[in-house]
MINU-633659 format. One record per residue: residue in three letters; x, y, z of N, C-alpha, C, CB in turn. Coordinates in steps of 0.05 Angstrom, whole numbers, plus 5000, padded with zeros to 4 digits. Glycine has a CB too. Layout:
N
{rest:ALA n_c1:X n_c2:Y n_c3:Z ca_c1:X ca_c2:Y ca_c3:Z c_c1:X c_c2:Y c_c3:Z cb_c1:X cb_c2:Y cb_c3:Z};
...
end
This chain:
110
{rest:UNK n_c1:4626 n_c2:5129 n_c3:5051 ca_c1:4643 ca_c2:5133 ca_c3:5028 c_c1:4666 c_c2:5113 c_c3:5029 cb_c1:4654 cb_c2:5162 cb_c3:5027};
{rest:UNK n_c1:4668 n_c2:5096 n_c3:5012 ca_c1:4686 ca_c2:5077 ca_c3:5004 c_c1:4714 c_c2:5101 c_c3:4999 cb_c1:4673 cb_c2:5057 cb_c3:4975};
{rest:UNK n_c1:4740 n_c2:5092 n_c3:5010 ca_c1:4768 ca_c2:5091 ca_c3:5007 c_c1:4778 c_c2:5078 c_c3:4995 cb_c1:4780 cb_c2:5088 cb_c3:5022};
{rest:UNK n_c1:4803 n_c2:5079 n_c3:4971 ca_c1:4809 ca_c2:5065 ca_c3:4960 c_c1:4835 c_c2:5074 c_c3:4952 cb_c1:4793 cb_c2:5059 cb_c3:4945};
{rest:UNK n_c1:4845 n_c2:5054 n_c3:4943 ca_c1:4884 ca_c2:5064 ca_c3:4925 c_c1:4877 c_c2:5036 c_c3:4902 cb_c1:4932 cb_c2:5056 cb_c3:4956};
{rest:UNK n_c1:4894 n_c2:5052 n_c3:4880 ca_c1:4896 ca_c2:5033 ca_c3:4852 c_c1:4905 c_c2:5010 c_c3:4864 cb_c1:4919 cb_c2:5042 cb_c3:4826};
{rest:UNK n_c1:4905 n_c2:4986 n_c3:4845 ca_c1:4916 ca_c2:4971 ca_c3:4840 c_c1:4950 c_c2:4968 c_c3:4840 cb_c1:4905 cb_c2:4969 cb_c3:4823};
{rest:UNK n_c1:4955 n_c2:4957 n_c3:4843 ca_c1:4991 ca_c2:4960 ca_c3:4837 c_c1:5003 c_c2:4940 c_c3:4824 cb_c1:5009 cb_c2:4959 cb_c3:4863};
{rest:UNK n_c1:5020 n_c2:4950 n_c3:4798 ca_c1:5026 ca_c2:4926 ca_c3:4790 c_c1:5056 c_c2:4937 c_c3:4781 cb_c1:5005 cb_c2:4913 cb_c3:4768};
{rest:UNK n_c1:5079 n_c2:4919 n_c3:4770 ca_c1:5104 ca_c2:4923 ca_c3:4768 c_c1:5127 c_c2:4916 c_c3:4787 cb_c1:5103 cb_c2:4945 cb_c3:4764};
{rest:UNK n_c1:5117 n_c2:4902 n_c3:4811 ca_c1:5130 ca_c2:4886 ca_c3:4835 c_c1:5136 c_c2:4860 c_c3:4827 cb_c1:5112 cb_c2:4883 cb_c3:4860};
{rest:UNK n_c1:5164 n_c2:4854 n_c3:4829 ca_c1:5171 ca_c2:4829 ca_c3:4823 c_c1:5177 c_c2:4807 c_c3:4845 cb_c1:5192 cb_c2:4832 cb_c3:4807};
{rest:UNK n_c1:5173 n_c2:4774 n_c3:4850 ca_c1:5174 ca_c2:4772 ca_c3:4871 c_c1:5210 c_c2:4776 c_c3:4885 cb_c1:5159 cb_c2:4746 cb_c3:4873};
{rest:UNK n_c1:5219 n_c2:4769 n_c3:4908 ca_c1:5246 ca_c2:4770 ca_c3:4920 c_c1:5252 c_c2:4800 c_c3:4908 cb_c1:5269 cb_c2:4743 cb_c3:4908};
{rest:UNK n_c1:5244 n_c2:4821 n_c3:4905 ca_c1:5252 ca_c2:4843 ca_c3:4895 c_c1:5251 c_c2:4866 c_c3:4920 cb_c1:5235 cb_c2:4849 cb_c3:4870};
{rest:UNK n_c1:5262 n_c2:4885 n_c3:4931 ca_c1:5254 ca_c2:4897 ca_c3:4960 c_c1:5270 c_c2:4923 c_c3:4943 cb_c1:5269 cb_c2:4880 cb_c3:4998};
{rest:UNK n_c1:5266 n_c2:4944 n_c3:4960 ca_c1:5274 ca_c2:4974 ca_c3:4959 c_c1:5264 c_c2:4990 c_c3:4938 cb_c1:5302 cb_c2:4976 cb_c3:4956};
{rest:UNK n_c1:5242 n_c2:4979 n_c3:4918 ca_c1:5224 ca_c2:4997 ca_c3:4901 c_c1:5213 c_c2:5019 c_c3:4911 cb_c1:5204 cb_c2:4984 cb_c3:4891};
{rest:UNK n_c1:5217 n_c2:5044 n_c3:4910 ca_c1:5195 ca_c2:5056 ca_c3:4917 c_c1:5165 c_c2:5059 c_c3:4908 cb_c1:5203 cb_c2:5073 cb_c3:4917};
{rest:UNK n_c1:5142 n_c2:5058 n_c3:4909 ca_c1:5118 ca_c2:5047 ca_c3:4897 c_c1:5109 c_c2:5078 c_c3:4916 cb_c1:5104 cb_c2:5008 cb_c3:4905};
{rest:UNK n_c1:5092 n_c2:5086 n_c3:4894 ca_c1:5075 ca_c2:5107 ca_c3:4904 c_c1:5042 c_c2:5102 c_c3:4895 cb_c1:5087 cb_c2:5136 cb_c3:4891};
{rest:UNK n_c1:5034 n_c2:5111 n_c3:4918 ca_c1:4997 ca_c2:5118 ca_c3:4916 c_c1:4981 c_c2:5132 c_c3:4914 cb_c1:4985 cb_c2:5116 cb_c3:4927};
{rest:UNK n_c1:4956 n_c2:5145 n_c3:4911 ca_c1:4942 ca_c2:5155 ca_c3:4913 c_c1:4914 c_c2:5151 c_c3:4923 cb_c1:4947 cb_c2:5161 cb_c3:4900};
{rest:UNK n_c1:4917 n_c2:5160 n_c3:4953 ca_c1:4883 ca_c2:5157 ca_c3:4965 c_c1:4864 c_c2:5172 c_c3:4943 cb_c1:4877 cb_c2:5173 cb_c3:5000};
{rest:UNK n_c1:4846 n_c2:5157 n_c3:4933 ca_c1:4814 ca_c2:5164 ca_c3:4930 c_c1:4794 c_c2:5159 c_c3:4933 cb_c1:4805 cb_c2:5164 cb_c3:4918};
{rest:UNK n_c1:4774 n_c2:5166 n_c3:4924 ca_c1:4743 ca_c2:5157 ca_c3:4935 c_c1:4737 c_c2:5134 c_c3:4915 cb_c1:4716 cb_c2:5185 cb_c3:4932};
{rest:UNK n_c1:4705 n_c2:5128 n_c3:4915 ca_c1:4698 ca_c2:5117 ca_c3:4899 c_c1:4685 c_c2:5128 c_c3:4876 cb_c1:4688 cb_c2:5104 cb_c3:4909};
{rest:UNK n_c1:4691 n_c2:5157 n_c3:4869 ca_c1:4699 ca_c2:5171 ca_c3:4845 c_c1:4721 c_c2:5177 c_c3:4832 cb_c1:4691 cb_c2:5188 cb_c3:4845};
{rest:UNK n_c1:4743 n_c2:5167 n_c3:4846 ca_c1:4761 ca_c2:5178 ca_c3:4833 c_c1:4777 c_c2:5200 c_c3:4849 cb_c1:4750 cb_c2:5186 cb_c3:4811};
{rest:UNK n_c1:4768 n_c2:5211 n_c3:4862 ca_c1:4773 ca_c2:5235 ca_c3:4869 c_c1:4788 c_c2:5241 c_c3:4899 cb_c1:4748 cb_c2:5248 cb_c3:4867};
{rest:UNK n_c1:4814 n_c2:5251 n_c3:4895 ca_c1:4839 ca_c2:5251 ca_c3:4905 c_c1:4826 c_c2:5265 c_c3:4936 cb_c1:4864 cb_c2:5270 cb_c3:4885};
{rest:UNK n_c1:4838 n_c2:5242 n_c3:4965 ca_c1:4828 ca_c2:5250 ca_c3:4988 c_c1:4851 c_c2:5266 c_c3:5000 cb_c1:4819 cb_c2:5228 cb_c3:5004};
{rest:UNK n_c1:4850 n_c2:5287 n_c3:5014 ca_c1:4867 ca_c2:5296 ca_c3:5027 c_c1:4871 c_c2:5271 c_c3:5062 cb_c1:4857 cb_c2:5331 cb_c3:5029};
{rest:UNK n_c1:4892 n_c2:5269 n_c3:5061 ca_c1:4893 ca_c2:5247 ca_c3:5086 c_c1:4924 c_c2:5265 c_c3:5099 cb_c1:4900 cb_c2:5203 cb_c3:5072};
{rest:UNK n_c1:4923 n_c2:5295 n_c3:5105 ca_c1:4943 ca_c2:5297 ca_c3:5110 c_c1:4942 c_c2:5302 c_c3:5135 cb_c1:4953 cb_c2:5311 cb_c3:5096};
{rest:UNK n_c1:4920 n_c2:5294 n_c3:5153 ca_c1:4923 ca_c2:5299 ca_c3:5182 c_c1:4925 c_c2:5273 c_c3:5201 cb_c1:4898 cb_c2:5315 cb_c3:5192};
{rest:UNK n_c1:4938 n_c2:5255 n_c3:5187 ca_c1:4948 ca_c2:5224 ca_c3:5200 c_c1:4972 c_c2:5226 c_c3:5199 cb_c1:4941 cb_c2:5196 cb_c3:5185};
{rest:UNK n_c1:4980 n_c2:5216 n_c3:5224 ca_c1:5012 ca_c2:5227 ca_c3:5228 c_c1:5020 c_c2:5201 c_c3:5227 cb_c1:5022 cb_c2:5244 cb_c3:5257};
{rest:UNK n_c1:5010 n_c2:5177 n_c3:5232 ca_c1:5025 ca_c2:5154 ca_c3:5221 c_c1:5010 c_c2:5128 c_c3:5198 cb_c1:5034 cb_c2:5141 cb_c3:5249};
{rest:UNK n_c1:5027 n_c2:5120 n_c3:5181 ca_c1:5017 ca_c2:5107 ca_c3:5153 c_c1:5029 c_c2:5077 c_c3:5152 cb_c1:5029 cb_c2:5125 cb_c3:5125};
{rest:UNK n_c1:5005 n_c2:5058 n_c3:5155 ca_c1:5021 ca_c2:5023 ca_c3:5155 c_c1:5008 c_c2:5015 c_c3:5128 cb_c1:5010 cb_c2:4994 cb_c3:5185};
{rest:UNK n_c1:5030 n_c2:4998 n_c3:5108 ca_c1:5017 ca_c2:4992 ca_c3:5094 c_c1:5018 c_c2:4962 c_c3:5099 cb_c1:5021 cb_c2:5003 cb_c3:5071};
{rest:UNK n_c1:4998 n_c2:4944 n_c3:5091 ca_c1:4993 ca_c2:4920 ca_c3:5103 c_c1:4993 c_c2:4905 c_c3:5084 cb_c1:4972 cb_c2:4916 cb_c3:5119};
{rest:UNK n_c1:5006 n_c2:4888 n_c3:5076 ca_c1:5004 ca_c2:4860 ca_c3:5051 c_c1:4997 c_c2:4832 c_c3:5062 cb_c1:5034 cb_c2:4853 cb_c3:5034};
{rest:UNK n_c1:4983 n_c2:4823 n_c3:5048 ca_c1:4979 ca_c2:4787 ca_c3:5053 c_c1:4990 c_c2:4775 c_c3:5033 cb_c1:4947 cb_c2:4775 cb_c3:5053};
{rest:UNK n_c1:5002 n_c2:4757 n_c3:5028 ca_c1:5002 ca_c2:4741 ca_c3:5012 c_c1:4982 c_c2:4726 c_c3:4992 cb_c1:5010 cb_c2:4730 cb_c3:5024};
{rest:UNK n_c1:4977 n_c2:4715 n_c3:4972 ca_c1:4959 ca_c2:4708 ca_c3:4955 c_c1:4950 c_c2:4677 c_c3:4968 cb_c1:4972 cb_c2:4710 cb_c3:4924};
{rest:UNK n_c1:4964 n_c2:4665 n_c3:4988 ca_c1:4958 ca_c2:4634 ca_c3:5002 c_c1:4948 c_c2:4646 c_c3:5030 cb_c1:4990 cb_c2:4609 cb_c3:5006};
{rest:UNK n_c1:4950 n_c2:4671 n_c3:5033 ca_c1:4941 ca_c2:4683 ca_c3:5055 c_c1:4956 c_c2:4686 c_c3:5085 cb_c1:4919 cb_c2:4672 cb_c3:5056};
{rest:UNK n_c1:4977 n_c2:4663 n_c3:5081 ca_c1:4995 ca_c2:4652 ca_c3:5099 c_c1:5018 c_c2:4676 c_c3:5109 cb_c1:5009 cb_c2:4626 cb_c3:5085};
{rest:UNK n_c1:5018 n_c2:4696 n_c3:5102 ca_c1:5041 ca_c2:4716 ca_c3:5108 c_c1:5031 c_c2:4741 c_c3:5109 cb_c1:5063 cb_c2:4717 cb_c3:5087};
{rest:UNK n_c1:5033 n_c2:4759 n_c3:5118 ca_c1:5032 ca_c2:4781 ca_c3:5126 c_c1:5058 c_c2:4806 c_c3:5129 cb_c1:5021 cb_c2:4773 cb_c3:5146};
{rest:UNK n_c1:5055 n_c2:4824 n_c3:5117 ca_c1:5080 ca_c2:4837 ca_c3:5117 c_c1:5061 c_c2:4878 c_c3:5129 cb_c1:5100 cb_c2:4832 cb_c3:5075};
{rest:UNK n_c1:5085 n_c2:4890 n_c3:5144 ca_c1:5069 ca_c2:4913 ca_c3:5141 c_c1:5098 c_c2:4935 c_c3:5127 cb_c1:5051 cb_c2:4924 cb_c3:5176};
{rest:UNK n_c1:5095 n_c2:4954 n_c3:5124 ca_c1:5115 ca_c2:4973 ca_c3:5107 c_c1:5109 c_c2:4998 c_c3:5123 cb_c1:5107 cb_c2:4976 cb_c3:5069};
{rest:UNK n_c1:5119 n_c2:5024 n_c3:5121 ca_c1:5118 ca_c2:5047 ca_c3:5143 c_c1:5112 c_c2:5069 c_c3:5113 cb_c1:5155 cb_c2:5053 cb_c3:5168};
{rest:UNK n_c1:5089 n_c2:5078 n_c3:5109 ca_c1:5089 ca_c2:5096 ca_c3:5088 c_c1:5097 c_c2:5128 c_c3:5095 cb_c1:5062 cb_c2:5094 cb_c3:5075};
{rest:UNK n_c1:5102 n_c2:5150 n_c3:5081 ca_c1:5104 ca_c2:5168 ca_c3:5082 c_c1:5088 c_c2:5183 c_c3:5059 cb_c1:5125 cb_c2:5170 cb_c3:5087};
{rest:UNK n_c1:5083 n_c2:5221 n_c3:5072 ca_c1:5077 ca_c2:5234 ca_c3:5056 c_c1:5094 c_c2:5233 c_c3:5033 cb_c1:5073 cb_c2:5254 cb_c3:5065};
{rest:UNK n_c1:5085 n_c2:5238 n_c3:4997 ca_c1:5103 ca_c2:5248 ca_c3:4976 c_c1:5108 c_c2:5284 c_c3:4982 cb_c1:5088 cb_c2:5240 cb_c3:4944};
{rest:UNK n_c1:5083 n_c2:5293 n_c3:4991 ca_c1:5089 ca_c2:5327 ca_c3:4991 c_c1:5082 c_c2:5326 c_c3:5014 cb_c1:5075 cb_c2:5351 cb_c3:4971};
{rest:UNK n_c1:5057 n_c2:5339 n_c3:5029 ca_c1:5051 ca_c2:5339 ca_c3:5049 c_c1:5020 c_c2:5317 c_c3:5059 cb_c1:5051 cb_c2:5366 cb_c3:5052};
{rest:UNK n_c1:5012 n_c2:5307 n_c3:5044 ca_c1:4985 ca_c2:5286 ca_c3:5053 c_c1:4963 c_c2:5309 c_c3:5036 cb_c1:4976 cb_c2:5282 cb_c3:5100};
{rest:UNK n_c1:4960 n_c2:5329 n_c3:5028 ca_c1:4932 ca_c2:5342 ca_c3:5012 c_c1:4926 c_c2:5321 c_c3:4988 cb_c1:4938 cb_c2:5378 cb_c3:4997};
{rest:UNK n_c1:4954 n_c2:5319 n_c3:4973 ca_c1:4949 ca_c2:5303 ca_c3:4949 c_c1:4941 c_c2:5278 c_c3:4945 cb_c1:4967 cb_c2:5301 cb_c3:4937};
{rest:UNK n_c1:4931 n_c2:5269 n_c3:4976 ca_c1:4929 ca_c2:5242 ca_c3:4978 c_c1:4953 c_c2:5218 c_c3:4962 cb_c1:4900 cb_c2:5240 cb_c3:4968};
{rest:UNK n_c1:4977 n_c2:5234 n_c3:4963 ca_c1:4997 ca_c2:5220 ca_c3:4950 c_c1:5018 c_c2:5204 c_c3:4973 cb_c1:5013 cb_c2:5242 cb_c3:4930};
{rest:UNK n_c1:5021 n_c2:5176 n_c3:4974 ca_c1:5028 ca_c2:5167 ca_c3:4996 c_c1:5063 c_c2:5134 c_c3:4978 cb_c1:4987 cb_c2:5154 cb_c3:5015};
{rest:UNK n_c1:5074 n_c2:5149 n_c3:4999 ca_c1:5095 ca_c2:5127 ca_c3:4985 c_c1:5113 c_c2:5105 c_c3:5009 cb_c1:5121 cb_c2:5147 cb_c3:4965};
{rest:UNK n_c1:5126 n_c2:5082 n_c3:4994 ca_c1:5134 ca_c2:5060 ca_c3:5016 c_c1:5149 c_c2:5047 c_c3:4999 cb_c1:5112 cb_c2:5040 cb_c3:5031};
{rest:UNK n_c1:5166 n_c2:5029 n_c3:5012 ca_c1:5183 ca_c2:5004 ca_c3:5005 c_c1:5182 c_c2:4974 c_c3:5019 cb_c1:5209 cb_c2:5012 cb_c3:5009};
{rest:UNK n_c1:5184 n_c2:4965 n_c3:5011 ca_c1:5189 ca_c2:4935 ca_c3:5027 c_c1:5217 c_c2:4929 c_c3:5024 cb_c1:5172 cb_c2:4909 cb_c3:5016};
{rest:UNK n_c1:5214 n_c2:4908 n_c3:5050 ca_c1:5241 ca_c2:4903 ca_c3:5055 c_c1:5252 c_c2:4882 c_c3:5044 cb_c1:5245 cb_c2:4900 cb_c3:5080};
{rest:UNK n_c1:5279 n_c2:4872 n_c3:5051 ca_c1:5277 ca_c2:4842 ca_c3:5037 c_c1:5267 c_c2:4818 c_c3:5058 cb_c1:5309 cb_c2:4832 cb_c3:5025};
{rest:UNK n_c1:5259 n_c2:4802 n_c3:5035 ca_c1:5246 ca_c2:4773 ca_c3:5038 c_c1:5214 c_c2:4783 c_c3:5056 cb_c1:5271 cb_c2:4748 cb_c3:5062};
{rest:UNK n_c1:5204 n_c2:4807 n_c3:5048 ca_c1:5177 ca_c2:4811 ca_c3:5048 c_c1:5160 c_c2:4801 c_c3:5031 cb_c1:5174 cb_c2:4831 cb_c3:5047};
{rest:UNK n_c1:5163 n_c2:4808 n_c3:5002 ca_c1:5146 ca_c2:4795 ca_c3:4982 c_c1:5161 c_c2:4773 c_c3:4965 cb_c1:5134 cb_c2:4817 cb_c3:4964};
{rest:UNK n_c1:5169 n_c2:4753 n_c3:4980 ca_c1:5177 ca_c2:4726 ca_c3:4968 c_c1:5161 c_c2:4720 c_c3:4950 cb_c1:5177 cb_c2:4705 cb_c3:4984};
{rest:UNK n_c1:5137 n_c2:4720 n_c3:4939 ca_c1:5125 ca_c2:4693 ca_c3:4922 c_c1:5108 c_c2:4711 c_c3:4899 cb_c1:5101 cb_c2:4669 cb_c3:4945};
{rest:UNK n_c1:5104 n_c2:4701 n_c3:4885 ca_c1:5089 ca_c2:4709 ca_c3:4856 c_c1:5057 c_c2:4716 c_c3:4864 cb_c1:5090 cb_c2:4678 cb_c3:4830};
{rest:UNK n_c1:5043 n_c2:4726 n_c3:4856 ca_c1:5015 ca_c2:4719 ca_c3:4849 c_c1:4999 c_c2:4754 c_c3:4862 cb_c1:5003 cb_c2:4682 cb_c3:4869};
{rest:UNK n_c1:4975 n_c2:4738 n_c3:4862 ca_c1:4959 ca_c2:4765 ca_c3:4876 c_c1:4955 c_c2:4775 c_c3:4901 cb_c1:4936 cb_c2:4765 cb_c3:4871};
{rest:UNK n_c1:4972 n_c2:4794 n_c3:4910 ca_c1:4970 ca_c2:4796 ca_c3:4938 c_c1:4946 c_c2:4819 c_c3:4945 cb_c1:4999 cb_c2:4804 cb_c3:4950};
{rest:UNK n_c1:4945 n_c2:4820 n_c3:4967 ca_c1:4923 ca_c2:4833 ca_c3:4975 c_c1:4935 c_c2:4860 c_c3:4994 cb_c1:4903 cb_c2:4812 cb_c3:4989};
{rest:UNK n_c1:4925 n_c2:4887 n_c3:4987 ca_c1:4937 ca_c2:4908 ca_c3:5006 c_c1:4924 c_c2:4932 c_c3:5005 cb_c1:4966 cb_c2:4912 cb_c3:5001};
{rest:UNK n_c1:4927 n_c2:4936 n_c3:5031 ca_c1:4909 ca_c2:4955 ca_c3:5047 c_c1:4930 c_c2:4975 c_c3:5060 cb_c1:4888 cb_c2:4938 cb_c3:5071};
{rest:UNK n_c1:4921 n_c2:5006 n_c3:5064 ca_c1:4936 ca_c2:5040 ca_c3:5069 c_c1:4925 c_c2:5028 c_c3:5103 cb_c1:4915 cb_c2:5081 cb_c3:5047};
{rest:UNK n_c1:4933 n_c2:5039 n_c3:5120 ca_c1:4912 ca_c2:5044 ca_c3:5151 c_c1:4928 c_c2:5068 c_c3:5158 cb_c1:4913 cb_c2:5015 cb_c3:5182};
{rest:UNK n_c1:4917 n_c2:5095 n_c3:5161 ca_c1:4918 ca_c2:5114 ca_c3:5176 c_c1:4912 c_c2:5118 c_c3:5200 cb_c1:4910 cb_c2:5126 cb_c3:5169};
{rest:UNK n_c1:4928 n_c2:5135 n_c3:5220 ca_c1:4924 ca_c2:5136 ca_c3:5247 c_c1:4937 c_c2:5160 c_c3:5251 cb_c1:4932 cb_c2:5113 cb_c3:5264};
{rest:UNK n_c1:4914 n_c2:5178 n_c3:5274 ca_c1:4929 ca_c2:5200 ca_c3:5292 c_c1:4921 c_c2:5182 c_c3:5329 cb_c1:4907 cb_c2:5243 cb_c3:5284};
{rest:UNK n_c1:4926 n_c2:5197 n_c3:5341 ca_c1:4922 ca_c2:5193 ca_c3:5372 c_c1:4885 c_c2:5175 c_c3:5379 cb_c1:4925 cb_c2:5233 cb_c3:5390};
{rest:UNK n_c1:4875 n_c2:5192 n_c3:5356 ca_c1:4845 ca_c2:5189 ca_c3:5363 c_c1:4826 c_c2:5177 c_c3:5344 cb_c1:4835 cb_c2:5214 cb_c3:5368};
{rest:UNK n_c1:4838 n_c2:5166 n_c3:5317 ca_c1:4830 ca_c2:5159 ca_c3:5304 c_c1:4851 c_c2:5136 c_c3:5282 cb_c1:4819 cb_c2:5180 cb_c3:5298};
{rest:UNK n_c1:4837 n_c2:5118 n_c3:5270 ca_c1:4847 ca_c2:5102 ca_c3:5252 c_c1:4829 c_c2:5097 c_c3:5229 cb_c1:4855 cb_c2:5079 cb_c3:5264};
{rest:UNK n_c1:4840 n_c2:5099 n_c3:5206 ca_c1:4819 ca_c2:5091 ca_c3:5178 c_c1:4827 c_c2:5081 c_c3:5158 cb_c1:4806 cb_c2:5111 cb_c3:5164};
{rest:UNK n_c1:4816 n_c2:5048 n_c3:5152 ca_c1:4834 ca_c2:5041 ca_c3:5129 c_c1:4828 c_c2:5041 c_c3:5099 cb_c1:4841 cb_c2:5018 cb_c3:5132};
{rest:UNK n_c1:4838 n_c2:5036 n_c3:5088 ca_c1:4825 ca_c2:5036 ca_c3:5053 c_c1:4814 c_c2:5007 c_c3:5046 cb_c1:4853 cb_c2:5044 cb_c3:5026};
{rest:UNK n_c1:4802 n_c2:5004 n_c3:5027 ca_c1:4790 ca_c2:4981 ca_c3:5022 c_c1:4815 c_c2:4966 c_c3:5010 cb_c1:4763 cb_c2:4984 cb_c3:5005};
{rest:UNK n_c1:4817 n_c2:4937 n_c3:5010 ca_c1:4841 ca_c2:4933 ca_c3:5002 c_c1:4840 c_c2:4933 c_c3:4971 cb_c1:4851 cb_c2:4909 cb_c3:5013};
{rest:UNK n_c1:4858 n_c2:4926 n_c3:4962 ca_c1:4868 ca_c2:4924 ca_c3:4927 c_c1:4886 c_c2:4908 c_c3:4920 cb_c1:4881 cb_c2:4948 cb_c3:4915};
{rest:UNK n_c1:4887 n_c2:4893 n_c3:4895 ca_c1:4909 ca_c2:4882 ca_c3:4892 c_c1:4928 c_c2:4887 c_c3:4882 cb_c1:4908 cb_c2:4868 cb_c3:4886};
{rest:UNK n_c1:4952 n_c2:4874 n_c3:4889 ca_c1:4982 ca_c2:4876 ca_c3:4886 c_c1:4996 c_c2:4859 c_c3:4871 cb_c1:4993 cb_c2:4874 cb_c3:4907};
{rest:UNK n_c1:4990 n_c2:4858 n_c3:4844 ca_c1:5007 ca_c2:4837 ca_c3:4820 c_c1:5029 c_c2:4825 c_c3:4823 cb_c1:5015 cb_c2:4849 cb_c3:4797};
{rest:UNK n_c1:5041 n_c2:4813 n_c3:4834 ca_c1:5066 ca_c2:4807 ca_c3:4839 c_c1:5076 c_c2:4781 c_c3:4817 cb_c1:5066 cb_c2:4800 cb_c3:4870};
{rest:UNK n_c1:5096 n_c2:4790 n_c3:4797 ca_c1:5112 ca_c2:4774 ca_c3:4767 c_c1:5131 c_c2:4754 c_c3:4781 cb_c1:5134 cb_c2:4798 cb_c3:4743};
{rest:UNK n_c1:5135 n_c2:4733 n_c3:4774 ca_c1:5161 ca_c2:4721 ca_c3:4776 c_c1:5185 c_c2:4727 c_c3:4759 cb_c1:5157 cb_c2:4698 cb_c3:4774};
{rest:UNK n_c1:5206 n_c2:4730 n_c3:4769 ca_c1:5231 ca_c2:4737 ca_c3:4758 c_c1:5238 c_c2:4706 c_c3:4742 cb_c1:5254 cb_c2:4748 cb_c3:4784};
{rest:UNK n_c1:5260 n_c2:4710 n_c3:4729 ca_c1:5277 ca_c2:4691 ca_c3:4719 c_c1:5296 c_c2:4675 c_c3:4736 cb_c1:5292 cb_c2:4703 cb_c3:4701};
{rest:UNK n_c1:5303 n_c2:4690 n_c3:4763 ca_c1:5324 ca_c2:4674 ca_c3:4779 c_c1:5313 c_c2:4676 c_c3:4802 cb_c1:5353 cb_c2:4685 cb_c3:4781};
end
């Protein structure tokens, strides 16, 4: 069974402290409970592939809703274009990541 989270779009580049929320699903659609991972990295590449950033997610309620949220920091997502990003869950005994997705990233005016 394929893992997955939407697309994300509404990130601007040089922009940090958004909160951006997710939702784990399947490849129906259908909302995973992921609430027995006690720790959440979210992982970005850059669209030149050259950068790498990770972010520390947290539960929105408790992990049933498969609802998962994060921020980046500054001078994480410097540059415009399509980035690439992936959830990775982990307890003591296990790790599981989502398939990645892309991450729209606009250029600002300044």
């Amino acid at each position: 069974m394929a893992i997955t989270i939407e697309p994300i779009r509404g990130v601007m580049a040089n922009s940090y402290g958004q909160t951006i929320t997710l939702t784990v699903v399947d490849e129906d659609g259908i909302t995973q409970d992921v609430s027995g991972y006690t720790t959440i990295t979210i992982v970005a590449r850059s669209p030149d592939g050259r950068k790498n950033v990770t972010a520390n997610g947290s539960y929105v309620t408790d992990g049933s809703d498969g609802a998962v949220s994060f921020a980046f920091a500054s001078g994480d997502i410097d540059r415009s274009g399509l980035w690439n990003i992936q959830m990775e869950f982990a307890t003591a005994s296990e790790t599981f990541k989502t398939r990645a997705t892309e991450m729209d990233v606009g250029q600002g005016l300044r």
